[in-house]
C-alpha positions in Angstrom: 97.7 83.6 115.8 98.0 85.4 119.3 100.9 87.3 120.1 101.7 88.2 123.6 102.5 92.1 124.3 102.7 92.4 127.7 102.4 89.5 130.0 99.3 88.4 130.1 98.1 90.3 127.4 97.5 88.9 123.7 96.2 89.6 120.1 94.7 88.1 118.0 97.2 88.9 114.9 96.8 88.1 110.9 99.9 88.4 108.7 99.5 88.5 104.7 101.8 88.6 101.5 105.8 88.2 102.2 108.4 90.9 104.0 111.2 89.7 102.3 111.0 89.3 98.2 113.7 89.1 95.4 114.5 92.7 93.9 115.7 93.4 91.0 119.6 92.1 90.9 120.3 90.2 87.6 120.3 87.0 89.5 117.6 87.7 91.8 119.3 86.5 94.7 119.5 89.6 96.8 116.0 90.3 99.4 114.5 93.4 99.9 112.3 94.0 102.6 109.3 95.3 101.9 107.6 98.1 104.3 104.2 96.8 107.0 101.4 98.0 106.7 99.8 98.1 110.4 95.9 98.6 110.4 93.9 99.6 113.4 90.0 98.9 112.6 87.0 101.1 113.7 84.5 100.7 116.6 85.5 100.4 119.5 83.8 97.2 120.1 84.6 95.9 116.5 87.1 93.6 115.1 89.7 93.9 111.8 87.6 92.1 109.5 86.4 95.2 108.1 89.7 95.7 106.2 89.0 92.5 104.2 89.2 91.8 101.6 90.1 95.6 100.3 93.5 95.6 101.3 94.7 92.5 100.6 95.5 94.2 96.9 98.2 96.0 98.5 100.4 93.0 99.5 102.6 94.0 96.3 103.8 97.0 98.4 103.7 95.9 101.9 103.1 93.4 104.1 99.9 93.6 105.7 99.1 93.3 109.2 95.6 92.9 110.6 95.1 92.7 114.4 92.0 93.4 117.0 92.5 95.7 119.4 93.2 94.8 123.4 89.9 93.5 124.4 88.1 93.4 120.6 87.1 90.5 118.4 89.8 87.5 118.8 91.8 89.3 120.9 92.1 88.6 124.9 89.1 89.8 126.9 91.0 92.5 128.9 88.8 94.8 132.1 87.2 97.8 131.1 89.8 100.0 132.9 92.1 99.0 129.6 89.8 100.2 127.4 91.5 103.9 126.7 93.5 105.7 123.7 96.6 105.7 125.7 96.6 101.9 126.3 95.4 101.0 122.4 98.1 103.6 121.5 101.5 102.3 122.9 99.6 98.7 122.1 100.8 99.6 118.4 104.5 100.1 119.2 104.2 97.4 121.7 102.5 95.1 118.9 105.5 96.2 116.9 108.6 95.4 119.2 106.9 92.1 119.5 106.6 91.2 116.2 110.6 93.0 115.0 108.5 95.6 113.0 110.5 98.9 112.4 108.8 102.2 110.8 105.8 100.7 110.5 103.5 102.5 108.0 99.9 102.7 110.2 96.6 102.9 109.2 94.0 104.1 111.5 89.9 103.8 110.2 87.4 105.5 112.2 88.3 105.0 116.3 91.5 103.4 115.2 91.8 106.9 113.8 91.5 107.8 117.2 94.0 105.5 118.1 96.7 106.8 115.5 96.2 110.1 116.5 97.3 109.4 120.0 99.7 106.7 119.1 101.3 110.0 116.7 101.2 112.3 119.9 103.2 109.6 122.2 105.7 107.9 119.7 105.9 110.6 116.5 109.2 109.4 116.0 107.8 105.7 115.4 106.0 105.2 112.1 107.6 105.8 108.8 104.0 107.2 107.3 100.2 107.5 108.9 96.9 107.2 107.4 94.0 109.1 109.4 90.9 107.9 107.4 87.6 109.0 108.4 88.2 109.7 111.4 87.6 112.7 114.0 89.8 114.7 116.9 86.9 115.2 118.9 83.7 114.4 119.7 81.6 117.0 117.3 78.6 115.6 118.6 76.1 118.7 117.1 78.2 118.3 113.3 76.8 114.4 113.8 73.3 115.0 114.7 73.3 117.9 111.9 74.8 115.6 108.9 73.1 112.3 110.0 69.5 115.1 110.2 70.4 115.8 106.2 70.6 112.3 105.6 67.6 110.4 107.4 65.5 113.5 108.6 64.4 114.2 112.2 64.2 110.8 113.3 67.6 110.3 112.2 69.2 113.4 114.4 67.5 112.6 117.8 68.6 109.0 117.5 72.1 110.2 116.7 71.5 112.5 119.6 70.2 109.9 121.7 72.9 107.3 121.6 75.8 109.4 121.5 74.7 111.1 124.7 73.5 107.9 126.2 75.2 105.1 125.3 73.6 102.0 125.9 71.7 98.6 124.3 68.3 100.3 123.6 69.9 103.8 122.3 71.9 101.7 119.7 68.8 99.5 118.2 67.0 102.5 117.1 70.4 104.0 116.2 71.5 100.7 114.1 68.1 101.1 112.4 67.6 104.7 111.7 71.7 106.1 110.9 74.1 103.0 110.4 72.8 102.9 106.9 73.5 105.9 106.5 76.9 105.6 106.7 78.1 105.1 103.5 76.2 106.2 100.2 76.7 102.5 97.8 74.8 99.7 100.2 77.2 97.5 101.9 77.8 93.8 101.9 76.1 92.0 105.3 78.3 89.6 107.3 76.8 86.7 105.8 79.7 84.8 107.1 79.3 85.5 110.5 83.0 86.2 110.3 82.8 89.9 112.4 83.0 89.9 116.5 81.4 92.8 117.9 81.7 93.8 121.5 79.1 96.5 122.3 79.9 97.1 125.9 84.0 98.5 124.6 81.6 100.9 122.3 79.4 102.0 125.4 82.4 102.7 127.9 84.3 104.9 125.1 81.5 106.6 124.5 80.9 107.1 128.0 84.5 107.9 129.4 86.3 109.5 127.0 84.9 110.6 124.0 82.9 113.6 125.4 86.1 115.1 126.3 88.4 113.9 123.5 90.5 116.8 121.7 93.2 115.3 119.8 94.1 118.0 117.8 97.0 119.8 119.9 99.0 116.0 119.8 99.2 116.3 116.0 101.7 119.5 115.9 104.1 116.7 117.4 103.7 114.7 113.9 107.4 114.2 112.2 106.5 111.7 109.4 104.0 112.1 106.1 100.2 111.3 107.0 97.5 111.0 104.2 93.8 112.1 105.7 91.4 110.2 103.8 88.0 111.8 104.2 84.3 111.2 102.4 81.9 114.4 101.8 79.1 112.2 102.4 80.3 111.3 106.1 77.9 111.5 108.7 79.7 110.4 111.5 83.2 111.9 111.3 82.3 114.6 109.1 84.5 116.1 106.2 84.5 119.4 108.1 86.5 117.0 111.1 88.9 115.8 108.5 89.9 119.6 107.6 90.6 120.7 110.8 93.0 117.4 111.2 94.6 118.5 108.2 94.8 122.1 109.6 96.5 121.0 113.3 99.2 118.9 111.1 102.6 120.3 110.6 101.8 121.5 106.7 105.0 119.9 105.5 103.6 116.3 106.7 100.1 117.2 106.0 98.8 115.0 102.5 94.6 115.1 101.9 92.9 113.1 99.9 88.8 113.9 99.8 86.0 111.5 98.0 83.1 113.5 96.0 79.9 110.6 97.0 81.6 109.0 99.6 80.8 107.9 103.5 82.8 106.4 105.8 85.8 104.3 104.6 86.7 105.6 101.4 87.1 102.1 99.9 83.6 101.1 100.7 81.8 103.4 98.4 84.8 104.1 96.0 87.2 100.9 96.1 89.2 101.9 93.1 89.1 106.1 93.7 90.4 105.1 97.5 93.1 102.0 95.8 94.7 105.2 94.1 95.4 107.5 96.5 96.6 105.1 98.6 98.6 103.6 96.1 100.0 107.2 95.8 101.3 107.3 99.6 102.4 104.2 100.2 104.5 104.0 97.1 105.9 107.2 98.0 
């Protein structure tokens, strides 16, 4: 379904398991309302699809809301000019007044890690708990080319070198053949569905615009709610080192950090049942 945010301005939004179930009354008459789980999906450029089906096993804790970004996958086309952390950042809270969603808990993978981040620097008083998995608070460009080098070897490192400092159609072929493998360490399951939307140009602006300059660090002292930092030591492309110093800039009271031995990016790509646990742990909290 599409739900307007701002006039004018609609995503595309998926909704699954129940907010309201029976608790635990002799008669089981009474409703409890269970927490939502927001998720913000990786790119920019790419849709929410990645979350499925993972985290459909958590709709006996929550109820789990997918959505694509302003301008991503099913979403509205929206100008380039929208394209920025800011915008996607007060989209969550504006996603969430739309909807009636209170204290969300929100998940951020990769660039929607990006997005959390700043969404936790703007609104810290809005989400009940945040998850910052594999993610990064700044562009760390030379920790990239150095981990993606370990993994694939020289060619590897001056094609990460290569796209992130110039963006564009060509610089992203040899980058999709040489490093995106290398992402995560168990292979991955191809889109044989043809179920995924991926909007290259959203990836190329970013990369352009913002993220040379992007240190989102000093935001996170503002933090006033739990948030787990989910981080693989295999990671090329938001390193584990990346994921300490996040934990590091986090008030230490609010500060939980879970780290996967074998892991790349997404936790629960390479370790579905190591990642189930430890977020099983927080959200249950």
């Amino acid at each position: 379904m599409h739900i307007e945010i701002q006039p004018g301005v609609r995503l595309f939004v998926d909704i699954e398991g129940l907010g309201l179930v029976p608790d635990e009354s002799p008669d089981g008459r009474r409703l409890r309302e269970k927490p939502t789980l927001l998720l913000i999906h990786g790119g920019p450029g790419f849709d929410h699809t990645g979350f499925r089906p993972f985290f459909s096993r958590f709709t006996d804790l929550c109820q789990v809301v997918y959505f694509d970004q302003r301008g991503h996958g099913r979403s509205d086309p929206r100008p380039a000019e929208e394209w920025r952390l800011d915008v996607f950042a007060d989209d969550v809270v504006r996603l969430c007044d739309a909807l009636g969603i209170v204290k969300p808990i929100v998940l951020g993978q990769s660039f929607g890690g990006f997005v959390a981040q700043r969404y936790l620097a703007r609104h810290p008083a809005h989400p009940a708990k945040v998850v910052l998995s594999s993610t990064s608070h700044h562009f760390g460009l030379a920790r990239k080319i150095e981990h993606f080098g370990r993994l694939g070897g020289p060619a590897a490192a001056d094609a990460t070198r290569d796209f992130w400092e110039r963006p564009g159609p060509d610089t992203w072929a040899v980058y999709e053949r040489l490093c995106r493998h290398l992402y995560n360490t168990q292979p991955q399951q191809a889109d044989a569905g043809g179920g995924k939307i991926f909007k290259p140009e959203i990836l190329f602006e970013h990369t352009r615009v913002e993220l040379p300059g992007m240190d989102l660090a000093p935001g996170l002292a503002k933090v006033q709610c739990p948030v787990l930092v989910m981080a693989g030591e295999q990671d090329p492309v938001t390193p584990l080192e990346d994921a300490e110093e996040i934990v590091a800039a986090l008030p230490p009271q609010w500060a939980r950090f879970e780290r996967f031995p074998g892991v790349g990016h997404g936790a629960w790509r390479d370790a579905p049942e190591a990642a189930e646990r430890a977020l099983r742990r927080f959200l249950g909290a």
